[in-house]
N, C-alpha and C positions, 0 to 999 in steps of 0.2 A: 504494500500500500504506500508504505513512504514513497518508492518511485515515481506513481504515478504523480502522489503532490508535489513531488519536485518538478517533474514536468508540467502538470499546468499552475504550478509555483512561478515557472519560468516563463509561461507563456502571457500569464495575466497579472506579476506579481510587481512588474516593471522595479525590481530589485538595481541596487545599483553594485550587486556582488551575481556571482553561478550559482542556482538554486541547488545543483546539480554535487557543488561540492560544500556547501552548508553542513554544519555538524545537527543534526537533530534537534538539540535544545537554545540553537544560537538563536535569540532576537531576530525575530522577522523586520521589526519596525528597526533594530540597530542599520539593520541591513539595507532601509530604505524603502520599506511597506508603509504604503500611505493610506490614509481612510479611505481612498479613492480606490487605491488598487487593493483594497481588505474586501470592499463588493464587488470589486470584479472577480475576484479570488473566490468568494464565500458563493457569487452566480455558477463560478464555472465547476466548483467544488459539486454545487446541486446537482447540476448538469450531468455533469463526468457519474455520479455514484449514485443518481435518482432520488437523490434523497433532496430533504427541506430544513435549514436549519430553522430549529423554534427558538420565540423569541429569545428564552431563557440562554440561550448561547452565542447571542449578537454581544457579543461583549468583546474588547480588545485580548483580554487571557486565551481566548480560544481560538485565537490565530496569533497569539505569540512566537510561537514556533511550530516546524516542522512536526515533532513529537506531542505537543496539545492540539493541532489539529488532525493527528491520526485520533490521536485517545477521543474526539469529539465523531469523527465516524466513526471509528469501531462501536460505539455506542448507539451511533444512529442507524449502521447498516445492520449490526447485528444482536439491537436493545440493549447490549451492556451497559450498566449503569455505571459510572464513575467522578470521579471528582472536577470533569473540565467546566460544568455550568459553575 
């Protein structure tokens, strides 16, 4: 799953680093994720895995990094409940 976010990390995340070689838990926003590119990211995230994020998870924590926004699909694709809301 991380690949695929770093791929459309990379496509929609207009990053001003390689989404590609980010460490897991690096700041997205260090990196140059802007509110603007966090719904382009949060659209194509729905997009890519069918899924909706609910309100409760529009929040900056959960597209902090690579590794909080797996733990927010893992939870959405497959109900796991966890600590990213």
């Amino acid at each position: 799953m991380q690949e695929q976010i770093r791929n459309i990390l990379q496509l929609h995340g207009n990053l001003g680093a390689d989404a590609t070689s980010l460490a897991p838990e690096a700041s997205l926003h260090q990196a140059g994720l802007t509110s603007h590119a966090t719904v382009n990211l949060m659209l194509a995230l729905e997009e890519h895995f069918g899924i909706e994020f609910p309100e409760r998870m529009l929040r900056r924590r959960v597209f902090d990094s690579i590794a909080t926004i797996e733990a927010a699909l893992t939870e959405l694709t497959t109900g796991a409940t966890g600590a990213v809301a």
